[in-house]
Backbone as CSV, one residue per row, in Angstrom:
resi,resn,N_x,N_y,N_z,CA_x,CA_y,CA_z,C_x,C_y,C_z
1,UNK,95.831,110.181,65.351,94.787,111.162,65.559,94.663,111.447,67.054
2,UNK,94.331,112.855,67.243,94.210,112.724,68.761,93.015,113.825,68.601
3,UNK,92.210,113.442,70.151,91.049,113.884,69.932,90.367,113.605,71.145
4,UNK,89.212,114.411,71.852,88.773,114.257,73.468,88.094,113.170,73.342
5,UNK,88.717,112.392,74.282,87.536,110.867,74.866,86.113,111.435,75.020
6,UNK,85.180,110.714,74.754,83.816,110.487,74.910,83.443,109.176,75.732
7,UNK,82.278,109.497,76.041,81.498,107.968,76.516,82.103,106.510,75.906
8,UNK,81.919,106.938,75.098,82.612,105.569,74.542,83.891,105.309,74.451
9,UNK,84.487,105.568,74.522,86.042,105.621,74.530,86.547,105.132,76.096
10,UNK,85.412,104.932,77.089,85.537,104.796,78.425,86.506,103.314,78.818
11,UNK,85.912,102.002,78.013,86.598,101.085,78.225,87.958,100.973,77.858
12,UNK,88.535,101.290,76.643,89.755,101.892,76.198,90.445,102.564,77.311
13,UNK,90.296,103.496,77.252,90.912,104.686,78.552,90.741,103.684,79.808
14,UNK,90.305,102.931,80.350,90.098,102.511,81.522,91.366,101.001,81.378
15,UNK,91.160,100.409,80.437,92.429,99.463,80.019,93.609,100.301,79.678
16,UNK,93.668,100.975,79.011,95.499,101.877,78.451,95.905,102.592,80.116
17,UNK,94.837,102.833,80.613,95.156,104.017,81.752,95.906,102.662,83.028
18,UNK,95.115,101.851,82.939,95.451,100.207,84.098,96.709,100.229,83.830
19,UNK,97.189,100.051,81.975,98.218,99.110,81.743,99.462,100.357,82.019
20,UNK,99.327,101.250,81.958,100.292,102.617,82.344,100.770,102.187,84.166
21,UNK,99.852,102.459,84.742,99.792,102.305,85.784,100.639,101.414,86.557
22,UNK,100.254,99.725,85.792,101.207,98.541,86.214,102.517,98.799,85.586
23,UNK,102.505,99.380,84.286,103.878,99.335,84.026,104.838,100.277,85.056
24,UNK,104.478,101.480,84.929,105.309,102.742,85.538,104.342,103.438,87.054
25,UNK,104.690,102.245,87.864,104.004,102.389,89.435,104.281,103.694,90.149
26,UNK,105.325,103.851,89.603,106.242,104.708,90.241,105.629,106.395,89.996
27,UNK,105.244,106.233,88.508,105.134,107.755,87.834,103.557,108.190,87.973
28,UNK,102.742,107.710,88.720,101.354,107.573,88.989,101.125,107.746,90.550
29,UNK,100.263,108.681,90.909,100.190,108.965,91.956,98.803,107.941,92.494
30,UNK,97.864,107.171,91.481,97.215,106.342,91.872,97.605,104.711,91.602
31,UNK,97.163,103.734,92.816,98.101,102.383,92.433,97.062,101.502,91.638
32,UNK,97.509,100.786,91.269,97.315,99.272,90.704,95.867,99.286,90.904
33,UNK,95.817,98.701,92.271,94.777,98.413,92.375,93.434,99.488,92.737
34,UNK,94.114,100.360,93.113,92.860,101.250,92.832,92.546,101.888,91.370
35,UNK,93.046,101.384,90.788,92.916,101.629,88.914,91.862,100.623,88.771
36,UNK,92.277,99.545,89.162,91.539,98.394,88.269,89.929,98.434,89.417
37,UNK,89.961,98.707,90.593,88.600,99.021,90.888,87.713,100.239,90.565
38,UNK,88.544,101.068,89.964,87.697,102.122,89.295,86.848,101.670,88.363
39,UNK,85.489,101.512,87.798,84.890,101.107,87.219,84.962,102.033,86.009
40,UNK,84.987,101.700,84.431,84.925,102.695,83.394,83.837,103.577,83.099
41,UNK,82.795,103.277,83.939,81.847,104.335,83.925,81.788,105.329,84.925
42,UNK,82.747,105.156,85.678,83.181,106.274,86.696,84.453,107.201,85.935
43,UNK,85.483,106.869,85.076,86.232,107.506,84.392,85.495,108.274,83.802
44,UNK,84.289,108.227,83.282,83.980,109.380,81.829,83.309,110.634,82.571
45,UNK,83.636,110.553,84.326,83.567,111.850,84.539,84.583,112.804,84.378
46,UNK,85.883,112.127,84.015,86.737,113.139,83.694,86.388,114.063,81.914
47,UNK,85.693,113.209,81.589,85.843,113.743,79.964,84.747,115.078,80.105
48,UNK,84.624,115.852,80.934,84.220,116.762,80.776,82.126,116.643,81.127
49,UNK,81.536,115.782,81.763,80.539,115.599,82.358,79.869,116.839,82.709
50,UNK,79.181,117.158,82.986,78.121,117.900,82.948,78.590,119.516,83.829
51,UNK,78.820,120.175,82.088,79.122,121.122,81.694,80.652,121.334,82.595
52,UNK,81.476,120.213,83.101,82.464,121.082,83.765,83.632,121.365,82.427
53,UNK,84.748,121.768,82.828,86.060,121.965,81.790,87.002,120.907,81.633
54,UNK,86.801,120.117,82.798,87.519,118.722,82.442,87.486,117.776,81.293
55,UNK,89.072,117.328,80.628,88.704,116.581,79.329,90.112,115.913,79.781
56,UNK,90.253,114.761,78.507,90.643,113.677,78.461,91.108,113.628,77.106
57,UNK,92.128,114.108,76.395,92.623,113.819,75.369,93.239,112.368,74.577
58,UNK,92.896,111.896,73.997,93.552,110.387,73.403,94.109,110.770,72.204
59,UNK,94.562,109.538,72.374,95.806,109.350,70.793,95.911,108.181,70.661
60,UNK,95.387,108.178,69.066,95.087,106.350,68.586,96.012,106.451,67.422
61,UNK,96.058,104.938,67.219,96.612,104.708,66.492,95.752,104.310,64.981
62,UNK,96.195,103.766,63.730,96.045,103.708,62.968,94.843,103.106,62.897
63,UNK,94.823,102.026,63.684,93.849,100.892,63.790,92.906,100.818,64.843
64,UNK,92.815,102.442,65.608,91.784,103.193,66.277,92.092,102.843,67.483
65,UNK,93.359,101.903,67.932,93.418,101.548,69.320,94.020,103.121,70.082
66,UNK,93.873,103.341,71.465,93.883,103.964,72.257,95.487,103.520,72.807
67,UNK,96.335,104.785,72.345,98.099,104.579,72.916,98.529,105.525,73.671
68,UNK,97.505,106.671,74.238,98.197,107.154,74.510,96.993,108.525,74.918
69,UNK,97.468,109.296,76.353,96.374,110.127,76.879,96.621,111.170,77.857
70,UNK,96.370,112.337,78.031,96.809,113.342,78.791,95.042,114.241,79.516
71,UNK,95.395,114.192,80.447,94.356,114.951,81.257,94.195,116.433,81.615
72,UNK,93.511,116.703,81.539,92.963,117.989,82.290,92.233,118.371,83.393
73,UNK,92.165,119.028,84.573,90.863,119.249,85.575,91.134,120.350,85.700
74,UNK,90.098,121.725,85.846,90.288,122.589,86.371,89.823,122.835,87.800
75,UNK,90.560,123.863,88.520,90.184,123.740,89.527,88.751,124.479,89.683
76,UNK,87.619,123.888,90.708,86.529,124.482,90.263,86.568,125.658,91.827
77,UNK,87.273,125.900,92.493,87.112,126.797,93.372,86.759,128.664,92.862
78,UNK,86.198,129.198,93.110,86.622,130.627,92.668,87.779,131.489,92.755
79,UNK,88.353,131.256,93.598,89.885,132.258,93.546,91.031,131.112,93.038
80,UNK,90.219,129.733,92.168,91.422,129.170,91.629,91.303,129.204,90.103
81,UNK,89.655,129.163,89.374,89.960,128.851,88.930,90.624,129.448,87.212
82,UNK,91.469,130.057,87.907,92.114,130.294,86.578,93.894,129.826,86.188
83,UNK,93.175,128.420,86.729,94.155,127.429,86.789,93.867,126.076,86.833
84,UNK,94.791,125.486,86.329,93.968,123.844,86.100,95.342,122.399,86.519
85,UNK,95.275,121.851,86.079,95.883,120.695,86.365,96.096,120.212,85.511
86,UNK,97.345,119.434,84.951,97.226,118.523,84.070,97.786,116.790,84.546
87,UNK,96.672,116.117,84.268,97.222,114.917,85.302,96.670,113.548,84.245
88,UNK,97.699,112.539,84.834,97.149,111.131,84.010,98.128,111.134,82.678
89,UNK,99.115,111.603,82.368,99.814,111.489,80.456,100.489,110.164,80.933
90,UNK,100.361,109.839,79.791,100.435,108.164,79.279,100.520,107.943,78.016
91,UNK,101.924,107.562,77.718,101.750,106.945,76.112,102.741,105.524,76.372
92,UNK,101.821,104.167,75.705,102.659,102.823,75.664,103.607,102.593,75.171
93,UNK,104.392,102.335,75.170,105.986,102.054,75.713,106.207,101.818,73.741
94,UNK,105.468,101.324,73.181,105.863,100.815,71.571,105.512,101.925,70.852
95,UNK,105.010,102.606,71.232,104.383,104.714,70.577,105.536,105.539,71.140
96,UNK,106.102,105.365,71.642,107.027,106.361,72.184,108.395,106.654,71.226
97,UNK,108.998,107.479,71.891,109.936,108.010,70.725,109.785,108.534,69.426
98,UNK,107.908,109.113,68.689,107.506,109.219,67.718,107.135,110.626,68.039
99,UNK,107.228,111.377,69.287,106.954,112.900,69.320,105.109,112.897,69.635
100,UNK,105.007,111.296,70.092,103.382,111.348,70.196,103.133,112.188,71.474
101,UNK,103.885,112.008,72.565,103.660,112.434,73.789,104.124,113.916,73.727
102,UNK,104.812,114.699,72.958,104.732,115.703,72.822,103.681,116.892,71.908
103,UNK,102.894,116.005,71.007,101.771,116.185,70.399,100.710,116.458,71.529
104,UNK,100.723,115.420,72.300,99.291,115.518,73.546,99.209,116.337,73.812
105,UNK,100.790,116.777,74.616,100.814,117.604,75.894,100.374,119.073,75.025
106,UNK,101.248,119.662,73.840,101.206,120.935,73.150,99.597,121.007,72.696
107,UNK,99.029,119.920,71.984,97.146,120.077,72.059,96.736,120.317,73.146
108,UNK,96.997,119.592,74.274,96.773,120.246,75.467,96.709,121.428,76.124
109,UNK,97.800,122.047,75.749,98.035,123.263,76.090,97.287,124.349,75.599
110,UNK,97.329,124.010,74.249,96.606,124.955,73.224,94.797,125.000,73.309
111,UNK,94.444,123.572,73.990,93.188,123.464,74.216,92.872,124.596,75.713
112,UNK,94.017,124.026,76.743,93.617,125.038,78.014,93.576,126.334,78.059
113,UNK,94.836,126.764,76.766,94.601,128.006,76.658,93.964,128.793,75.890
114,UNK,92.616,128.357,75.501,91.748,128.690,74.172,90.563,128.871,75.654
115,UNK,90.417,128.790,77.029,89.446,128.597,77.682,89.455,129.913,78.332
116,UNK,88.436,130.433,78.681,88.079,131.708,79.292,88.665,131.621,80.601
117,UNK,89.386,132.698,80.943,90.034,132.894,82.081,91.389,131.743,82.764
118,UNK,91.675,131.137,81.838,93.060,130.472,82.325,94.195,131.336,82.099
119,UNK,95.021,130.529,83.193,96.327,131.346,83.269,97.682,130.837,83.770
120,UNK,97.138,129.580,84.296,98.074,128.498,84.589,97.822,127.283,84.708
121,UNK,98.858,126.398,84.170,98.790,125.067,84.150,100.066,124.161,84.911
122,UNK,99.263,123.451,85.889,100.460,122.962,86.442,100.472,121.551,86.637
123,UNK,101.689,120.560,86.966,101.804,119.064,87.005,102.563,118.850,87.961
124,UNK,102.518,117.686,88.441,103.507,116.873,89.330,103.957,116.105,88.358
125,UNK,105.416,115.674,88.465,106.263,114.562,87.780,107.328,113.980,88.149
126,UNK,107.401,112.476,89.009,108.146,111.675,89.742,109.234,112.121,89.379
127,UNK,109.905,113.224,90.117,111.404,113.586,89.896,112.835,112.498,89.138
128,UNK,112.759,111.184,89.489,113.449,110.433,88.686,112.627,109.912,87.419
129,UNK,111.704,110.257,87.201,111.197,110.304,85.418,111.916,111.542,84.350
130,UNK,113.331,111.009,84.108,113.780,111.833,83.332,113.306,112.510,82.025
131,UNK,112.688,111.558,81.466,111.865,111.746,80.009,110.584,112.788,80.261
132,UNK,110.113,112.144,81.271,108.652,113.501,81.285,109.624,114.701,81.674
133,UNK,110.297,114.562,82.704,110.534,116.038,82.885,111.218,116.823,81.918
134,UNK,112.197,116.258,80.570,112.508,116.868,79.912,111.593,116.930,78.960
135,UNK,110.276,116.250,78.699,109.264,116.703,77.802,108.378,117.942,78.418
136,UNK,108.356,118.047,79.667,107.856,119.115,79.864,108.424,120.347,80.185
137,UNK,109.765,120.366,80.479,110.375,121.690,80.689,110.548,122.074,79.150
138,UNK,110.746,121.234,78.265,110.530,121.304,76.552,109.411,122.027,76.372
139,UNK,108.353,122.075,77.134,107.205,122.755,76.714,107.000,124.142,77.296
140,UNK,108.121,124.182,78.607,107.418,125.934,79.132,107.280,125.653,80.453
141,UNK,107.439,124.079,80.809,107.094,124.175,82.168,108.423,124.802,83.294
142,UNK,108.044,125.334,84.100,109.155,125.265,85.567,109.060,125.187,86.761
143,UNK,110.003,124.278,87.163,109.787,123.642,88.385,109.336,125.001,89.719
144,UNK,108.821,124.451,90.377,108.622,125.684,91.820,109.134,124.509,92.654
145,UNK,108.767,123.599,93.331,109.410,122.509,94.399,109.191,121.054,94.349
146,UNK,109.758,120.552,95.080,109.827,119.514,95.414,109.298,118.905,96.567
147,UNK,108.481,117.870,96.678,108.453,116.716,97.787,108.764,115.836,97.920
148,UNK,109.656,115.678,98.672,110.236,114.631,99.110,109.010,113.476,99.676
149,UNK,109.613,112.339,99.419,108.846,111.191,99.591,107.229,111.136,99.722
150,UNK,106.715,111.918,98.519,105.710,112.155,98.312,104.642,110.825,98.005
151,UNK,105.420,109.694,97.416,104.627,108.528,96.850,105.446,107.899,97.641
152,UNK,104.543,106.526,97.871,105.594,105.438,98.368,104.663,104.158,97.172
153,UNK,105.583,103.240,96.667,105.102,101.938,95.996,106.265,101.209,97.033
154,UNK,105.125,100.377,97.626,105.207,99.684,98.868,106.188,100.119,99.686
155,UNK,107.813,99.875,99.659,108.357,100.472,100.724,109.236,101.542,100.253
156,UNK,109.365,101.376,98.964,110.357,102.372,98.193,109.075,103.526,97.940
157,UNK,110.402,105.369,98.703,109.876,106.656,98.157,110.010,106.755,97.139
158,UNK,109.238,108.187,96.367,109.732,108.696,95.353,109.599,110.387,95.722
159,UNK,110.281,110.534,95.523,109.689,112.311,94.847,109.012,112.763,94.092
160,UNK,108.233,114.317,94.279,107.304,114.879,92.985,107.934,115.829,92.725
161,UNK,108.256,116.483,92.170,108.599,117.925,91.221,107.555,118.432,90.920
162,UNK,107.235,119.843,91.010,105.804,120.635,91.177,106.328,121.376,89.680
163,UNK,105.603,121.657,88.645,105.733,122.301,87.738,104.990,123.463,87.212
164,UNK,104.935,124.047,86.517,103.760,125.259,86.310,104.344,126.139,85.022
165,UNK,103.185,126.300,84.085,103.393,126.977,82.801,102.142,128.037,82.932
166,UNK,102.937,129.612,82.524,102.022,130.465,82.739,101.712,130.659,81.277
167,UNK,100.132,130.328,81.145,99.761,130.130,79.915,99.219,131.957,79.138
């Protein structure tokens, strides 16, 4: 089932989002430890808090656990925002290969583009993450550029790949 996080869903999302994080350091533009000092009652401002467009999609499993999650923010500027972000997708390593992470992202899409005045959606994705990037050029996305040594996990760079789907 997949379906927007709520209040409650905060501790969940705040553990699946940690354990993403430690696993794939690399594919996360926030580290370790600033995950685990985020407190879970500071996350449920992403789920869309008071009245903004920001949400937090999950995907549970059978037994209601939390496997898996894709983000949204729009930008709240006026000459932006008819455009948003999609940031944070995460599905655990034993869910994968089931088309779950391609479920998120396409609800996703279909959610941003059901919103008044959108028109683009765009991501960063650690250029050597082969799998996201072919799940998302699978979806419509295309690259515009690259940064070079955009992340560093400790002394090793990585690259970002800038993406964008005109919705």
């Amino acid at each position: 089932m997949i379906r927007r996080l709520a209040t409650g869903d905060a501790q969940a999302y705040w553990q699946t989002r940690n354990r993403g994080l430690a696993e794939f350091p690399d594919a996360f533009t926030t580290s370790v430890e600033e995950g685990a000092a985020t407190l879970p009652s500071e996350l449920v401002k992403r789920f869309g808090a008071n009245g903004s467009d920001d949400f937090v999609l999950g995907a549970f499993a059978d037994d209601g656990s939390l496997v898996g999650y894709a983000g949204f923010q729009r930008e709240t500027r006026q000459k932006n925002r008819h455009k948003g972000l999609l940031v944070g997708m995460y599905v655990v390593p034993e869910f994968r290969s089931r088309g779950l992470g391609q479920t998120l992202l396409l609800t996703l899409i279909e959610e941003v583009r059901a919103m008044h005045g959108m028109e683009k959606l765009n991501i960063s994705v650690t250029l050597s993450n082969a799998d996201a990037r072919k799940l998302y050029l699978g979806a419509g996305f295309l690259p515009f550029g690259v940064e070079q040594n955009a992340i560093k996990v400790g002394v090793v760079s990585y690259a970002k790949e800038y993406m964008s789907l005109t919705l």
